[in-house]
C-alpha positions in Angstrom: 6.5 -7.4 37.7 7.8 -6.5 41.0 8.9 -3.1 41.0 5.3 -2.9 40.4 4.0 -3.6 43.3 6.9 -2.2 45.2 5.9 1.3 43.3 2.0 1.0 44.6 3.2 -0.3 48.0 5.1 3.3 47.9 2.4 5.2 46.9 0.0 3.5 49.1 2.5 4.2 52.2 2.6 7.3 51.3 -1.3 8.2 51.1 -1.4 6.2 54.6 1.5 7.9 56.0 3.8 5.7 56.8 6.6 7.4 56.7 9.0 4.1 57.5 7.7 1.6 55.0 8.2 4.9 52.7 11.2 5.6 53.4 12.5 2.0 52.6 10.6 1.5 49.3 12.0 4.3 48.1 15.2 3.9 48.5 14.6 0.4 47.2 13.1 2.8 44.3 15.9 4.6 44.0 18.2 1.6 43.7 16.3 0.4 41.0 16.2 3.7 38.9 20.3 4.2 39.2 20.9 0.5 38.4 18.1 0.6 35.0 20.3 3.2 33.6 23.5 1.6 34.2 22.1 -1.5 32.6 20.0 0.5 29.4 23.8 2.4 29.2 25.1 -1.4 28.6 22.0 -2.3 26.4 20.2 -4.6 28.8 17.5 -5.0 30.1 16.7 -5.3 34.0 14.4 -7.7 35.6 13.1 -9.3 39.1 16.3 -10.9 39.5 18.3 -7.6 39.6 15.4 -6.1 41.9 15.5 -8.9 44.3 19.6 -8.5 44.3 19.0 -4.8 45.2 16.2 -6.0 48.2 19.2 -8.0 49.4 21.6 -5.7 49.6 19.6 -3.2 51.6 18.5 -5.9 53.6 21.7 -6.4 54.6 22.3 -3.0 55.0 19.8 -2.3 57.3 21.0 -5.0 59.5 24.4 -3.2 59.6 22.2 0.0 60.6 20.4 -2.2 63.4 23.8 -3.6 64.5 25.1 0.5 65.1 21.9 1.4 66.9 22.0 -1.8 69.2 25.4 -1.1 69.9 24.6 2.8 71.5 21.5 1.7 72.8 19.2 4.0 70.4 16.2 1.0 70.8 13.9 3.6 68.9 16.2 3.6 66.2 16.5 0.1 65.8 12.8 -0.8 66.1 12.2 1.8 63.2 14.8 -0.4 61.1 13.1 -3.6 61.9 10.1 -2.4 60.9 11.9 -1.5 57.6 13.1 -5.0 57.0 9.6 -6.6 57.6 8.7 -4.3 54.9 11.0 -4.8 52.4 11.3 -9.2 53.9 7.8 -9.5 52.7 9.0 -9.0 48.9 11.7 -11.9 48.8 10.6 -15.2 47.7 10.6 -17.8 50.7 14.3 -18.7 51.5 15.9 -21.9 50.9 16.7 -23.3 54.4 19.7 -24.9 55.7 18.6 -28.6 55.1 17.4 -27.8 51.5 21.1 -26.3 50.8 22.7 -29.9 51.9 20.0 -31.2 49.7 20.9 -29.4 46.7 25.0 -29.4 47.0 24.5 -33.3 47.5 22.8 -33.7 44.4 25.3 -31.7 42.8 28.2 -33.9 40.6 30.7 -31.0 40.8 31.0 -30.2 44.9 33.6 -27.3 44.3 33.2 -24.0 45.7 33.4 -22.0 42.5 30.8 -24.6 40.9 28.5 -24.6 43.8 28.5 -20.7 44.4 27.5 -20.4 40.6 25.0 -23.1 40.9 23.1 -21.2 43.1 23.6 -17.9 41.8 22.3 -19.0 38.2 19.3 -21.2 39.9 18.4 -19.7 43.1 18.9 -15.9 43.4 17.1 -14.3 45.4 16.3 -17.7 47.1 19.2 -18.3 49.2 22.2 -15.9 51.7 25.0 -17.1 49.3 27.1 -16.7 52.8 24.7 -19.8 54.5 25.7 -21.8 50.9 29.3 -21.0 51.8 29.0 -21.7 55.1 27.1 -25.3 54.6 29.6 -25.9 52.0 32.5 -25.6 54.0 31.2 -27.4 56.6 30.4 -30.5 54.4 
């Protein structure tokens, strides 16, 4: 599984170190822990798919971070959170790309928003920014 080799990538960071690749997977770690218990307090199970949702959102959180530090011109600071991103970047599957999207919502019989959105979220999680599959559906 995946939060396997997120869990050696932490212990290996921290053996080597590397205090910002550390500092990422564990609050990817963290993430994962608080959301497990949610989910065993519900009686389910959690998976890659809810890992790769977390990954996502502190991807996207980090870029928010970047955005702030870029904004006060802390360059340090940002370059510290980019590094962060490769990290955690390097778990995600490869991303669908803009022309693939078009490819998919073509093929698609029902082109509605609320179809399309759960199309991808049932097929492709973790696979696609759900905001480009807005954003290409919209424009279409």
């Amino acid at each position: 599984m995946l939060i396997d080799e997120i869990k050696t990538a932490n212990i290996n960071a921290m053996k080597a170190r590397d205090n910002t690749a550390r500092a990422v997977l564990s609050v990817v770690l963290t993430k994962y822990k608080l959301q497990e218990v949610e989910l065993k307090s519900q009686g389910k199970e959690i998976g890659d798919k809810e890992l790769l949702s977390i990954i996502q959102k502190v991807l996207k959180e980090l870029a928010d971070e970047k955005e702030g530090y870029l904004k006060v011109n802390n360059q340090e600071r940002a370059d510290n959170v980019a590094k962060q991103e490769e990290v955690l970047s390097s778990y995600l599957p490869k991303q669908l790309s803009e022309e693939e999207i078009r490819k998919i919502i073509a093929s698609l019989e029902d082109k509605s928003v609320p179809s399309v959105m759960k199309h991808f979220k049932m097929n492709y999680a973790g696979q696609v920014d759900m905001s480009l599959v807005n954003s290409v559906l919209r424009s279409l």
